[in-house]
Every structure is written in structure tokens, then in C-alpha cells.
C-alpha positions in Angstrom: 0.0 0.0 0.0 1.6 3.6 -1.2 2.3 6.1 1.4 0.2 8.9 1.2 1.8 12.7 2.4 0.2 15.8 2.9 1.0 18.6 0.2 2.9 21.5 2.1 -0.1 23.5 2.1 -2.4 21.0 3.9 0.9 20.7 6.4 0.9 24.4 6.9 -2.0 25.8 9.6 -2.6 28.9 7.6 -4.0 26.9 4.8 -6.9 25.8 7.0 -7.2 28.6 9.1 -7.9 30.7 5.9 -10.6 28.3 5.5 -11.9 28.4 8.6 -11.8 32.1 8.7 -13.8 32.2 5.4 -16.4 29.6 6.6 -16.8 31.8 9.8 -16.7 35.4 8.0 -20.0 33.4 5.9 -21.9 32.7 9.5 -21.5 36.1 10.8 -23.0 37.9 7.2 -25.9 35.2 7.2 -26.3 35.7 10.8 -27.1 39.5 10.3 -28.5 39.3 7.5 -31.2 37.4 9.2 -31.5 40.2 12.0 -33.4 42.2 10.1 -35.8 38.9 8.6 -37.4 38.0 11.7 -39.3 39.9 14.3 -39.1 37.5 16.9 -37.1 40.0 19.5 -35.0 36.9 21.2 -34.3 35.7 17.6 -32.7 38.5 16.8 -30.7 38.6 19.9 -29.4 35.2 19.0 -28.6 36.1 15.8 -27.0 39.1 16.6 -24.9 37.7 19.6 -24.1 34.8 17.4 -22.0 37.6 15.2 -20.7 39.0 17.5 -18.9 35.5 19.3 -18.0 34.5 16.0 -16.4 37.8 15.2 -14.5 37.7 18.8 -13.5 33.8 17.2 -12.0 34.9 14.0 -10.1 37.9 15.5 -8.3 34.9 18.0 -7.3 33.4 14.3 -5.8 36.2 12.8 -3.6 36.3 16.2 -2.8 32.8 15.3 -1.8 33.9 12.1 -0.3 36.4 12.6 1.1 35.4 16.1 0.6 39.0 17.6 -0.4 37.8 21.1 1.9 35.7 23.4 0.2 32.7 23.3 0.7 32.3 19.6 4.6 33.0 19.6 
């Protein structure tokens, strides 16, 4: 059975962070988005806090990326 290895960019985390980043940056537009499609008060606190901690979640990745707090270095 052949050996199969990685190509450097699925070995290199800012390959999938990117990714990830992308998928999140999607969840945060929808979730506003659909702020202003229902009335439903607590909905739209969901929605909106949903952003919000998903917005504080991609910041932490572009730490990672671009290792500016400690933890990162």
C-alpha cells in the first residue's frame, strides 16, 4: 500500500485557518443578515450575539496567524 503525504499546504496551519476564517466570515454575514428577517425580538438577539462571538472567534485566528499575542509566539 503507497504512502500517502500531505502537500505542504495541507501541512501548513494557515492553509486551514484561511478556511476556517472564510467559513466563519459566511456565518457572521448570514447571521445579520437574518437580524433584520425576523421579528421575533429573542431571535434576533441570537442572531446578533451569534456575530458577535463569532467575530471575537475569527479575530483569535488572525492572532494565530499572525502570532501577535503571546500565546501564539
Amino acid at each position: 500500500m503507497a504512502t500517502i503525504h500531505a502537500t505542504p499546504d495541507e501541512n501548513d496551519p494557515r492553509h486551514h485557518t484561511a478556511k476556517i476564517e472564510d467559513m466563519l466570515n459566511g456565518v457572521i454575514a448570514h447571521a445579520r443578515e437574518d437580524v433584520s428577517k425576523v421579528e421575533d425580538p429573542h431571535a434576533r438577539a441570537l442572531f446578533e450575539t451569534t456575530a458577535e462571538v463569532l467575530t471575537g472567534l475569527v479575530k483569535a485566528y488572525e492572532h494565530f496567524d499572525q502570532r501577535s499575542e503571546k500565546a501564539w509566539r
